[in-house]
C-alpha positions as a Markdown table, in Angstrom:
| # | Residue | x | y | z |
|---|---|---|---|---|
| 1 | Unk | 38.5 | 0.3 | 1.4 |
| 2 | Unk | 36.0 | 1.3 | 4.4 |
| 3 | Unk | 33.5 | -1.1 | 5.2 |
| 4 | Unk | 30.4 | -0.1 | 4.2 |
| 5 | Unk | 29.0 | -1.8 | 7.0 |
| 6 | Unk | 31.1 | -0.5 | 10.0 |
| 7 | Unk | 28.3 | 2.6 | 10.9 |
| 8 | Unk | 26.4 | -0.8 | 12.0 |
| 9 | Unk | 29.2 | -2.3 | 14.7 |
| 10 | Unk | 26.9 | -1.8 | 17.8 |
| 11 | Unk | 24.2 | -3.5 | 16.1 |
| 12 | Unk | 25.7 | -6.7 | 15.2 |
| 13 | Unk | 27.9 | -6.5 | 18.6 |
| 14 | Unk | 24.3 | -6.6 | 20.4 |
| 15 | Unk | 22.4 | -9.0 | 17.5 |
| 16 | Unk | 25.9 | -12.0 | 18.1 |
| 17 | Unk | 25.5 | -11.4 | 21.8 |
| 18 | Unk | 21.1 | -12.0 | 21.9 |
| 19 | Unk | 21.6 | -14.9 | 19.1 |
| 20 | Unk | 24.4 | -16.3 | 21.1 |
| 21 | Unk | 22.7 | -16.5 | 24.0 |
| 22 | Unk | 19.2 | -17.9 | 22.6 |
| 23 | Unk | 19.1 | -21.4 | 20.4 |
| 24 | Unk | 17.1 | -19.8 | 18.0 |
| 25 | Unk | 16.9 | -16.8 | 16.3 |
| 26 | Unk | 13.6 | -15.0 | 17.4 |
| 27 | Unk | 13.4 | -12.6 | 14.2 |
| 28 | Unk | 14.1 | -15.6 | 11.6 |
| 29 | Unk | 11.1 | -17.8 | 12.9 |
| 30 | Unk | 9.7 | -20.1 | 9.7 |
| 31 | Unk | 5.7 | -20.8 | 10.1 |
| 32 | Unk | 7.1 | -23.8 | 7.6 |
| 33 | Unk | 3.0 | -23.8 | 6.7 |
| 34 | Unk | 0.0 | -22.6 | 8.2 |
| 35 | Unk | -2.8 | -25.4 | 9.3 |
| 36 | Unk | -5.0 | -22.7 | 10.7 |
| 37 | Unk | -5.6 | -19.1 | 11.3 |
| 38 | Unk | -4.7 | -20.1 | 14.9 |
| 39 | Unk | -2.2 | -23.1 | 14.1 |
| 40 | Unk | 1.3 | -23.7 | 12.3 |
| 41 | Unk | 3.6 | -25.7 | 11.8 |
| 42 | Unk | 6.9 | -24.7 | 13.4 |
| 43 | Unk | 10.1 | -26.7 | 14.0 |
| 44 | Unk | 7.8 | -29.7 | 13.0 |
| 45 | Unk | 5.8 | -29.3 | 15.5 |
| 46 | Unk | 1.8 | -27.8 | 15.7 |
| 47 | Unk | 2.4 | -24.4 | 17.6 |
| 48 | Unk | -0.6 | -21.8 | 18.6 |
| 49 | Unk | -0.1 | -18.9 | 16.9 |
| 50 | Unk | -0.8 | -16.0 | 19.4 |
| 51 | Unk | 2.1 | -13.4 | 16.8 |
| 52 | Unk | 0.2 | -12.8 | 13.2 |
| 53 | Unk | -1.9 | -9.8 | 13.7 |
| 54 | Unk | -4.7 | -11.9 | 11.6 |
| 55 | Unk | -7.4 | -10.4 | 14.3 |
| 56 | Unk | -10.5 | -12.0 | 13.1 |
| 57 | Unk | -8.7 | -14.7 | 11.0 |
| 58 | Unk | -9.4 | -13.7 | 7.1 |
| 59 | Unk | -5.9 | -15.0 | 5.8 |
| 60 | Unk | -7.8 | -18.2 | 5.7 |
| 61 | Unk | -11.1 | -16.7 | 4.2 |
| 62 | Unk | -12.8 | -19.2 | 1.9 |
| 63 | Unk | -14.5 | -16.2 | 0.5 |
| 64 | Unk | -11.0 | -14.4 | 0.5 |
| 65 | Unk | -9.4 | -17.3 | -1.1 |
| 66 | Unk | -11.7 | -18.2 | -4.1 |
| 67 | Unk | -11.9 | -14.4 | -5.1 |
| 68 | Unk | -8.4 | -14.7 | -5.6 |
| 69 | Unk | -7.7 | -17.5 | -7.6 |
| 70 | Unk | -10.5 | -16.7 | -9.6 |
| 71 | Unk | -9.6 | -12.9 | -10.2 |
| 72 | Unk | -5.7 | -14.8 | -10.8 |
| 73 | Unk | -7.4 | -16.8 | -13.7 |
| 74 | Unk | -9.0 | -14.1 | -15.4 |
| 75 | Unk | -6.6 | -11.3 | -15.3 |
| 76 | Unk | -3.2 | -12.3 | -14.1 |
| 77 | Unk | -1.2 | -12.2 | -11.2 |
| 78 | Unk | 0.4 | -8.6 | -11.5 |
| 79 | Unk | 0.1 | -4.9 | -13.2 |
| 80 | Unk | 3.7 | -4.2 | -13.4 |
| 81 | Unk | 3.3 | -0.6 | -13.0 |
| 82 | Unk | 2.5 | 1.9 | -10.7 |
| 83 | Unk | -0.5 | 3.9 | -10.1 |
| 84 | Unk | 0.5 | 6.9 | -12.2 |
| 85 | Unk | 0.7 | 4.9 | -15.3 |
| 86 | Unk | -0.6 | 1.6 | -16.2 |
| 87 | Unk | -1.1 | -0.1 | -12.4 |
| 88 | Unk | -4.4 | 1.3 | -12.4 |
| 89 | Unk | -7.1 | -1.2 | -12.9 |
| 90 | Unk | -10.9 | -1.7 | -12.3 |
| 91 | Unk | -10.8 | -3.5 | -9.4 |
| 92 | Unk | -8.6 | -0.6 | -8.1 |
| 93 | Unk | -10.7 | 2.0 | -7.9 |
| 94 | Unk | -13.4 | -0.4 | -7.1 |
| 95 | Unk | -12.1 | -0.8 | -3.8 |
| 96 | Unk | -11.3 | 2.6 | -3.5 |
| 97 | Unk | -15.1 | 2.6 | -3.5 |
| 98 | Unk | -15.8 | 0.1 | -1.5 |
| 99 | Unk | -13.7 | 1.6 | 1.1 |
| 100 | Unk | -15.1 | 5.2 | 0.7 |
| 101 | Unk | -18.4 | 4.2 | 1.1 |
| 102 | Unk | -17.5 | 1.7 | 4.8 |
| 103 | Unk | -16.1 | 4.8 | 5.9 |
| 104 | Unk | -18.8 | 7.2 | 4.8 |
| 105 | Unk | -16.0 | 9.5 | 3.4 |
| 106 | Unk | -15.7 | 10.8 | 0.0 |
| 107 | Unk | -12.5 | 10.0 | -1.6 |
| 108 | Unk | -9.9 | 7.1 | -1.0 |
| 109 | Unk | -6.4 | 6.3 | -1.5 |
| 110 | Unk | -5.3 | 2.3 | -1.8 |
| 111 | Unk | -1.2 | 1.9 | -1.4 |
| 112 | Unk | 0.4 | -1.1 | -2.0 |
| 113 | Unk | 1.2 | -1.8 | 1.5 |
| 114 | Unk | 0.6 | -0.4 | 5.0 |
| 115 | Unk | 3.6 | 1.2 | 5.8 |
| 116 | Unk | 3.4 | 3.3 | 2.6 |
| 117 | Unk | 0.4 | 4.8 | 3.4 |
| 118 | Unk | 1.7 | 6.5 | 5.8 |
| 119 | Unk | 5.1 | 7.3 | 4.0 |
| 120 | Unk | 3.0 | 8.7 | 1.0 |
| 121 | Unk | -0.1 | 10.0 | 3.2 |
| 122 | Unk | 2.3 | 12.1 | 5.7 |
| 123 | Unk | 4.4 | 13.6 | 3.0 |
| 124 | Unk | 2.0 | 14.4 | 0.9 |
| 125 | Unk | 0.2 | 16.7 | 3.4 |
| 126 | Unk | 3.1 | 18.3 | 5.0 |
| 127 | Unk | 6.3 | 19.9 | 4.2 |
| 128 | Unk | 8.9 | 21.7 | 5.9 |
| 129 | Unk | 6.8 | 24.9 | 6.4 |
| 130 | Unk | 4.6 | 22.5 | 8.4 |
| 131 | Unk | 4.6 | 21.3 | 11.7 |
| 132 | Unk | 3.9 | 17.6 | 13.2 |
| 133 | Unk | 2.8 | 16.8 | 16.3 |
| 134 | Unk | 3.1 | 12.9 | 17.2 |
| 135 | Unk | 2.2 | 10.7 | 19.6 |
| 136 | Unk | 5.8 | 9.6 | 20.9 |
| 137 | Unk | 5.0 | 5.7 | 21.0 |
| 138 | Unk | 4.1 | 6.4 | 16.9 |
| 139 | Unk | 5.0 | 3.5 | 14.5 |
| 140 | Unk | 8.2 | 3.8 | 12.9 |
| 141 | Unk | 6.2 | 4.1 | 9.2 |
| 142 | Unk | 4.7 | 7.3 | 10.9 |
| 143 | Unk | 8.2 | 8.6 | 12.1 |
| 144 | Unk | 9.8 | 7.6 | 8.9 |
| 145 | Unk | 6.8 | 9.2 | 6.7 |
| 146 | Unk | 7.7 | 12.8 | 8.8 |
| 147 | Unk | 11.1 | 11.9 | 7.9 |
| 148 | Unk | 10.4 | 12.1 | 3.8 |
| 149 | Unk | 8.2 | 15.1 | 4.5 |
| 150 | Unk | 10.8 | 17.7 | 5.9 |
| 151 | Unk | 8.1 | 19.0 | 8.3 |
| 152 | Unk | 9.2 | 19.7 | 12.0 |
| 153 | Unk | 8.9 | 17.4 | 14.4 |
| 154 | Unk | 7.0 | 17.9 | 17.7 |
| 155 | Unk | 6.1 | 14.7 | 20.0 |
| 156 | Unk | 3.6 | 14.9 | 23.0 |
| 157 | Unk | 4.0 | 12.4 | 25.4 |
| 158 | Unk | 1.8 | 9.3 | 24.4 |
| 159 | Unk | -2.4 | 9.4 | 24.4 |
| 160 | Unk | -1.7 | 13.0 | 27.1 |
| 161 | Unk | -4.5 | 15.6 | 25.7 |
| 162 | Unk | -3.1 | 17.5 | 28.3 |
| 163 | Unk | 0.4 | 17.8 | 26.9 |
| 164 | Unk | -0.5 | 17.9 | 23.6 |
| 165 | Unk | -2.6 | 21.1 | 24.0 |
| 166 | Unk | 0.1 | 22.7 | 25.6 |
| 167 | Unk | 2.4 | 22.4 | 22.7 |
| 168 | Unk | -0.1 | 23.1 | 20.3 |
| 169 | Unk | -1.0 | 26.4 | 22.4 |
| 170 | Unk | 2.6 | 27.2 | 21.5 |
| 171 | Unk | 2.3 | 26.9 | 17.9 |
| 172 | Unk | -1.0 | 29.7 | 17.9 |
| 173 | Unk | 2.0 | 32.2 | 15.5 |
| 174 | Unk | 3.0 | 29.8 | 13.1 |
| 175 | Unk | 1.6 | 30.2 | 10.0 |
| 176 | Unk | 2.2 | 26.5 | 8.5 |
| 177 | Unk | -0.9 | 23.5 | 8.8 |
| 178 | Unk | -0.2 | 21.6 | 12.1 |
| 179 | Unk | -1.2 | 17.9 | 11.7 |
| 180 | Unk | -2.0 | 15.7 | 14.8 |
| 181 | Unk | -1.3 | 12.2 | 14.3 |
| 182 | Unk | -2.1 | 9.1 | 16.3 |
| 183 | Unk | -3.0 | 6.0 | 16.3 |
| 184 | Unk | -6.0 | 3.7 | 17.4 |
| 185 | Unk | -4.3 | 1.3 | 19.1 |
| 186 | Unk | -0.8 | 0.9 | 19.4 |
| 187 | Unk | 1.2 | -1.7 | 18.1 |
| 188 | Unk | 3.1 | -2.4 | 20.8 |
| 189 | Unk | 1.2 | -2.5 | 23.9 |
| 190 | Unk | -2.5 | -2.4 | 23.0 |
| 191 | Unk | -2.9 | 1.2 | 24.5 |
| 192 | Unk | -6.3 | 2.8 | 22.8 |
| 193 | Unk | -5.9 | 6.7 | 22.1 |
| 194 | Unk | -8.3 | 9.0 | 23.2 |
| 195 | Unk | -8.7 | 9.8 | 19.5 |
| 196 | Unk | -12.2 | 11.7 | 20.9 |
| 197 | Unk | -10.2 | 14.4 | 23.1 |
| 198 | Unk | -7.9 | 15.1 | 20.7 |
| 199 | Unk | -10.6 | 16.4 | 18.3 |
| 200 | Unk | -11.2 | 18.5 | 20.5 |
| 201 | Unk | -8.0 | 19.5 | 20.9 |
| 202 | Unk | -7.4 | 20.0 | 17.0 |
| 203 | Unk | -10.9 | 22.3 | 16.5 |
| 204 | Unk | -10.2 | 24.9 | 19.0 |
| 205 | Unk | -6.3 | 25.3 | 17.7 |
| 206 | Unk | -6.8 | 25.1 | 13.9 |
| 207 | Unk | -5.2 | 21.7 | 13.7 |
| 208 | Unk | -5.8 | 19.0 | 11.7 |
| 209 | Unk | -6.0 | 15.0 | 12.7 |
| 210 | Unk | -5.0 | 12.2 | 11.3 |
| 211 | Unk | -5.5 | 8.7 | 12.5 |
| 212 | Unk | -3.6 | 5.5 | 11.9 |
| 213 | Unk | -6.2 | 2.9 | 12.4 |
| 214 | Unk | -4.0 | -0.3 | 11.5 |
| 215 | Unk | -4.5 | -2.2 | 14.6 |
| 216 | Unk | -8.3 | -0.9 | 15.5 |
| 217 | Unk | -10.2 | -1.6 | 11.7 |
| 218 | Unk | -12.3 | -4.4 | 12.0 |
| 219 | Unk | -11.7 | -4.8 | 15.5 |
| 220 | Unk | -13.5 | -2.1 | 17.1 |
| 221 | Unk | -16.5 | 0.6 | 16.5 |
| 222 | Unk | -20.0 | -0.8 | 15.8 |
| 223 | Unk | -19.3 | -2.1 | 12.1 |
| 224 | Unk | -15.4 | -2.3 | 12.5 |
| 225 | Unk | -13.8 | 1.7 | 11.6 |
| 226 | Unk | -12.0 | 1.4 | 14.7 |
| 227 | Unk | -11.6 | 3.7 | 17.8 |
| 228 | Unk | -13.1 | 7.0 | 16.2 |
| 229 | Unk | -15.9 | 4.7 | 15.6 |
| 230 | Unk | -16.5 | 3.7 | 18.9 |
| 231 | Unk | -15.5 | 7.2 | 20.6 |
| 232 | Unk | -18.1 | 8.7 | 18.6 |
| 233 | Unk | -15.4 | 11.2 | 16.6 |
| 234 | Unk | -15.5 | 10.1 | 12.9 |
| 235 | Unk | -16.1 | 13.5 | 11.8 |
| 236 | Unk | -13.6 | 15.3 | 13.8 |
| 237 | Unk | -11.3 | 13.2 | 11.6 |
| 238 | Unk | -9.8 | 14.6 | 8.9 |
| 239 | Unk | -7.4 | 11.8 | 7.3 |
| 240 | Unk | -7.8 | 8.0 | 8.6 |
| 241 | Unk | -5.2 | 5.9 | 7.2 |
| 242 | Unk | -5.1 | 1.5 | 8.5 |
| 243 | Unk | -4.2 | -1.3 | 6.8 |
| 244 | Unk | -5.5 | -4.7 | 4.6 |
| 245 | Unk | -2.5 | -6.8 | 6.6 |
| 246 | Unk | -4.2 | -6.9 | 10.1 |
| 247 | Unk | -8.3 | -7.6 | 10.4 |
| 248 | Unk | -8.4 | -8.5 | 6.5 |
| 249 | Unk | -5.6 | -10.6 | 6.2 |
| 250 | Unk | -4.1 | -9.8 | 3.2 |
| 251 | Unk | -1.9 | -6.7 | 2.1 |
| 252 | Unk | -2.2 | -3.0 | 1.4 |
| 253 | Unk | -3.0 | -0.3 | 3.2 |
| 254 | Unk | -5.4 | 3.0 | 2.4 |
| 255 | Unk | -6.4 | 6.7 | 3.0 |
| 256 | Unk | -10.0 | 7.8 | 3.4 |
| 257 | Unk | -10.8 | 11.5 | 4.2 |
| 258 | Unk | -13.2 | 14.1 | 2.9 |
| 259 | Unk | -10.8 | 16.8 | 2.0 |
| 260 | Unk | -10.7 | 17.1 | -1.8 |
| 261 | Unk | -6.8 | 17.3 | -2.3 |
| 262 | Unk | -6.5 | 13.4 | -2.9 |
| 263 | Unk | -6.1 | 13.6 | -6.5 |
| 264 | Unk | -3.0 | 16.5 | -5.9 |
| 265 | Unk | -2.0 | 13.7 | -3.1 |
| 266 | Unk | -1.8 | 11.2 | -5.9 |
| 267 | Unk | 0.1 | 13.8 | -7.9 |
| 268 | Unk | 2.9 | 14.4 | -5.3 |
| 269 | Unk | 2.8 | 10.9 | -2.8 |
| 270 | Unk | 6.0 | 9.5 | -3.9 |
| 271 | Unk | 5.4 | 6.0 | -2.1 |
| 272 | Unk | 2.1 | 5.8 | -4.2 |
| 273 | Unk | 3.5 | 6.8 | -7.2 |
| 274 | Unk | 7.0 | 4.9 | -7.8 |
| 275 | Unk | 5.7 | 1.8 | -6.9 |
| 276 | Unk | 4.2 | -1.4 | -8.6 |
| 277 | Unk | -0.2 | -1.7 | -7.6 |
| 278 | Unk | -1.3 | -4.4 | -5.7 |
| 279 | Unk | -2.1 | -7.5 | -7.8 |
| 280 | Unk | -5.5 | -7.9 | -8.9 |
| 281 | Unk | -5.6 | -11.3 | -6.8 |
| 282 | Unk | -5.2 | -9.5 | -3.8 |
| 283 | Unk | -7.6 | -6.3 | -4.5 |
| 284 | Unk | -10.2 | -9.1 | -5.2 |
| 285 | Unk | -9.1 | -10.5 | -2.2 |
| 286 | Unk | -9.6 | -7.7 | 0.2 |
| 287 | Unk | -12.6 | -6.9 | -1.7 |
| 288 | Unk | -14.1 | -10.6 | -0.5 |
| 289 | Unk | -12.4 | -10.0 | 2.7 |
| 290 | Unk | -13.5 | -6.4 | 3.8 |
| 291 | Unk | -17.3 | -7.8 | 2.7 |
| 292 | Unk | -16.6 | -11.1 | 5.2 |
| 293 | Unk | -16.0 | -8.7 | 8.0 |
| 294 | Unk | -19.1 | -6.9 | 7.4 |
| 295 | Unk | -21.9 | -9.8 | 6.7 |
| 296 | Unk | -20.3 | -11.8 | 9.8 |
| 297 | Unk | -20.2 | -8.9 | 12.7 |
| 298 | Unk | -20.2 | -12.1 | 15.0 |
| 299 | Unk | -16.3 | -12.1 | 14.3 |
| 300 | Unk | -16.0 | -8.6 | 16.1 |
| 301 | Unk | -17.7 | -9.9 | 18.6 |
| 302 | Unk | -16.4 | -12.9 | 19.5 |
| 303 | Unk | -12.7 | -11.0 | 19.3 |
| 304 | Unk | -13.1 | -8.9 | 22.0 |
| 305 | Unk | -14.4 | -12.1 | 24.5 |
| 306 | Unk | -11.2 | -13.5 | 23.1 |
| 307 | Unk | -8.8 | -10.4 | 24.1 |
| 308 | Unk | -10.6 | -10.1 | 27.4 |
| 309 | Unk | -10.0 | -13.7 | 28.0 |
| 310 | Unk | -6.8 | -13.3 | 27.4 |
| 311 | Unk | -5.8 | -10.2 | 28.9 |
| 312 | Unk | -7.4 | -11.8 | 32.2 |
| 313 | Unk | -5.9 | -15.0 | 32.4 |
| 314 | Unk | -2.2 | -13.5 | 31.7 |
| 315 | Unk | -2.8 | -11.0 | 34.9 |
| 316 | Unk | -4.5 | -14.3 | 36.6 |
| 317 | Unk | -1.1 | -16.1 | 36.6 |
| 318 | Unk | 0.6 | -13.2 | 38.1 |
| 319 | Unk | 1.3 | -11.1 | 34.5 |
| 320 | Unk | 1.9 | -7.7 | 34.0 |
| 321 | Unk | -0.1 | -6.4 | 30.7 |
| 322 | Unk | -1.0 | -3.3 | 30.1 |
| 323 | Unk | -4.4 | -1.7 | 31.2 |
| 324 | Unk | -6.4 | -1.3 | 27.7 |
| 325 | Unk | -8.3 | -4.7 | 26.7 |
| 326 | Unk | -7.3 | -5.0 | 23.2 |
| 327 | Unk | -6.5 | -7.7 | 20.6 |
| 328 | Unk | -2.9 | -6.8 | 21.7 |
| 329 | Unk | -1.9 | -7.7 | 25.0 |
| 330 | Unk | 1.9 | -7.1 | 25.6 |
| 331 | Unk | 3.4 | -9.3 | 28.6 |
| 332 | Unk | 6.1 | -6.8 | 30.0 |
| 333 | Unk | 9.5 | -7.8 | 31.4 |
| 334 | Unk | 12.6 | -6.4 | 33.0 |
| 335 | Unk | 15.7 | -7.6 | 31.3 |
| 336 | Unk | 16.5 | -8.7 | 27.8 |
| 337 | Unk | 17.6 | -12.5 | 28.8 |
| 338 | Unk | 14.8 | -12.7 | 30.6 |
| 339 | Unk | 12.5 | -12.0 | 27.8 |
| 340 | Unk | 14.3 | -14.1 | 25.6 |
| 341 | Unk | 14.2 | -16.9 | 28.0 |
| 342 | Unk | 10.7 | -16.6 | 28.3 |
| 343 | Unk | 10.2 | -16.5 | 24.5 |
| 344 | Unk | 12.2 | -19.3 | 23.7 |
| 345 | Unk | 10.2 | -21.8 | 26.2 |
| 346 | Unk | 6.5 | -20.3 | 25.1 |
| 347 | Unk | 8.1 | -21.2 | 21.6 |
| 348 | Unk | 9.2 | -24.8 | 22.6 |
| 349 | Unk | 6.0 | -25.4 | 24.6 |
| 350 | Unk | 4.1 | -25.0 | 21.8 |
| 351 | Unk | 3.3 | -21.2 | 21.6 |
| 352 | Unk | 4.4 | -18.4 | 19.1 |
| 353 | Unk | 4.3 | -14.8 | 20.5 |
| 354 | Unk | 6.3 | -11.3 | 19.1 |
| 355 | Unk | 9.9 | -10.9 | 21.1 |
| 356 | Unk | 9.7 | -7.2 | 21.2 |
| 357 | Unk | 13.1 | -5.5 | 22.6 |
| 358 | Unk | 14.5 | -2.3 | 23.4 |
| 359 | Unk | 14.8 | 0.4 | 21.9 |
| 360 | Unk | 11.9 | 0.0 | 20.2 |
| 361 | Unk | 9.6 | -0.9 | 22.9 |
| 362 | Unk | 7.9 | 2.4 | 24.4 |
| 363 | Unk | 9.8 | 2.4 | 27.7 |
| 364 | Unk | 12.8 | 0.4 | 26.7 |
| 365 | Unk | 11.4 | -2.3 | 28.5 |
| 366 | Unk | 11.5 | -5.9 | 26.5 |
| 367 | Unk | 7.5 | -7.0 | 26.0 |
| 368 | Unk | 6.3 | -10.2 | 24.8 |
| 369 | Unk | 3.7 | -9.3 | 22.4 |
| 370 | Unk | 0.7 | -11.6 | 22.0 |
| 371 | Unk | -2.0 | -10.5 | 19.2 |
| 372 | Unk | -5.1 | -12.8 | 19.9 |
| 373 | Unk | -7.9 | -13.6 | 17.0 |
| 374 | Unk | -11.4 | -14.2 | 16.6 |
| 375 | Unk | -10.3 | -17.9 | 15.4 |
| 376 | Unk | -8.8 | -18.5 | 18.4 |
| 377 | Unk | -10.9 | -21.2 | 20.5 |
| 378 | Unk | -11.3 | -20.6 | 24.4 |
| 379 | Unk | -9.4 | -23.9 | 24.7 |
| 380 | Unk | -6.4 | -22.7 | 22.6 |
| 381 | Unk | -6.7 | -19.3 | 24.5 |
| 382 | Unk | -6.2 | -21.2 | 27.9 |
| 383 | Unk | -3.5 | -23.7 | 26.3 |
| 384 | Unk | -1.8 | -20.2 | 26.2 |
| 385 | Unk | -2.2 | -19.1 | 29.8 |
| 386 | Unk | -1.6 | -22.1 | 31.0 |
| 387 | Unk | 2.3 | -22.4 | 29.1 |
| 388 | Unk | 3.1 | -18.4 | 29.9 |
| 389 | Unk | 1.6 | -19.5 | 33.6 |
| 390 | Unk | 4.3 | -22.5 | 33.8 |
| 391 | Unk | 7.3 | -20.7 | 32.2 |
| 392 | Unk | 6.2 | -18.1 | 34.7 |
| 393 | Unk | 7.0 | -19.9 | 37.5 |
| 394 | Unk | 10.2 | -21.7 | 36.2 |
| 395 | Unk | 11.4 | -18.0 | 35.9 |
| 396 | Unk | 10.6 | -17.5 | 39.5 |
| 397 | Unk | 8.3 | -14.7 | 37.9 |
């Protein structure tokens, strides 16, 4: 009998050599409990958490919380259906609402999780008469959502107008939609897009842009929509598509636009349709959560002082981040067993970061990925510097 799992050799060839050669496994980390937004409980001991994404710290929302177990009283912990049949409820298109009306767009699409937003947005707009045009650092949910679609593939290299007006200016014969996608700010390094070029980009070509706002809702713009917010482009976007698992702390993810296909999107987004809803405990949930980020802009606020704190005390101890100030600030290093050197003492010194390793960092250099929260005290944010500052040094770094 072949082994079903020989196509996979070179992957657990290179996963026995990095678990070999750490004493822990950096992708099976147990956060045994949380005490905190900013603190858990880790090998027994109380570890900063600098690795959650939980930007202005709404997993522990008290508002968050009690809408839940309330909402799990009254109607149940589930709707054991999808969308298309009986997984509508209320509270669904409630939200749907809700988030319609923070954007200031017309229609809304809540998915059951983040990554299947863009699976079931991407496909749903494009097919293989259609052409893509991606970012090349894009998030493998955007990569694998062009996958499902059949459209072709084009990338331009990462936040270059430049570049991608060239390849665009290429396309001028093709009769198929072109859709533009990027993100706010990336994942990996904390690089912010120049979402507002690329509208311009997209209106003199015909194009259409669509804008993966995971990292950047709630975290930047005057009231939180992110980086077309703040760049003054909202309306040169056509499809914005983030998250409930980053600023709001819980789970989900969502499509806003004011194009009127949504209900023929709902009709043909696989993703959305052959899948269980999200449980009413967590719609309430992001319901009380997405109305905490608004009534408490403070949080926003006190977010960015965090990630410039940050940002500057890693460069201060002789660092190298990337140049965007961001919520994300990636630490980058040369060689794998450096990085997971580095990683394991942060861990055992009391700090929790992302071990992010080739290939899937942008330039298949390893990155120590730090995500830093409004929760997070200037103390805790120092406590931080102070340990990568020390391991630093004991690497000769």
């Amino acid at each position: 009998m072949t082994d079903i799992f020989a196509k996979h050799a070179g992957l657990r060839e290179a996963y026995s050599g990095l678990t070999a050669a750490s004493p822990r496994n950096p992708f099976e980390v147990v956060i045994e409990r949380p005490i905190s937004a900013s603190v858990g409980i880790i090998e027994g001991r109380e570890t900063l958490l600098f690795g959650t994404n939980n930007y202005l710290g709404l997993s522990q929302s008290r508002k968050a919380i009690d809408a839940a177990v309330e909402t799990a009283e009254t109607m149940g912990v589930g709707t054991t259906g999808s969308r298309i049949a009986n997984g509508t409820f209320g509270l669904h298109r409630k939200l749907e609402a809700q988030l319609a009306d923070f954007f200031g767009r017309k229609h809304c699409m809540v998915f059951s999780t983040g990554y299947q937003a863009n699976l079931g947005t991407i496909s749903a707009l494009v097919n293989k008469d259609d052409i893509l045009l991606l970012d090349a650092d894009s998030h493998a949910s955007i990569y694998d959502g062009a996958k499902l679609s059949g459209a072709q593939v084009i990338r331009f290299r990462h936040n270059d107008p430049v570049d991608l007006e060239k390849r665009l200016a290429r396309l001028k014969d093709h009769p198929g939609a072109k859709l533009i996608i990027a993100e706010g700010i990336y994942s990996m390094t904390g690089n912010v897009a120049p979402l507002d070029k690329f509208v311009d980009i997209k209106t003199r070509h015909g194009a259409y842009l669509m804008a993966d706002e995971a990292h950047s809702f709630g975290v930047l713009g005057a009231h939180g929509r992110g980086v077309a917010e703040m760049q003054d482009c909202e309306d040169g976007i056509d499809f914005i598509v983030g998250t409930f698992s980053k600023s709001l702390g819980t789970v989900g993810g969502y499509c806003v636009t004011d194009h009127d296909g949504v209900d023929l999107m709902r009709l043909c987004s696989r993703p959305y349709m052959f899948t269980a809803s999200l449980p009413p405990e967590i719609i309430a949930a992001t319901m009380a959560a997405l109305e905490d980020m608004q009534e408490r802009p403070e949080l926003r606020a006190r977010l960015q002082e965090n990630a410039a704190r940050l940002h500057a005390g890693l460069q201060k101890v002789g660092l190298k981040t990337g140049e965007h100030v961001s919520p994300v600030v990636a630490v980058t290093l040369e060689t794998v067993d450096q990085a997971v050197g580095f990683w394991n003492a942060l861990l055992e010194n009391g700090v929790y970061v992302n071990l992010s390793l080739p290939p899937a960092t942008p330039d298949n250099r390893p990155l120590l990925r730090c995500s830093v929260m409004a929760a997070h005290s200037p103390e805790e944010i120092d406590r931080a510097v102070a340990v990568f500052g020390e391991v630093a040094k004991h690497f000769g770094l």
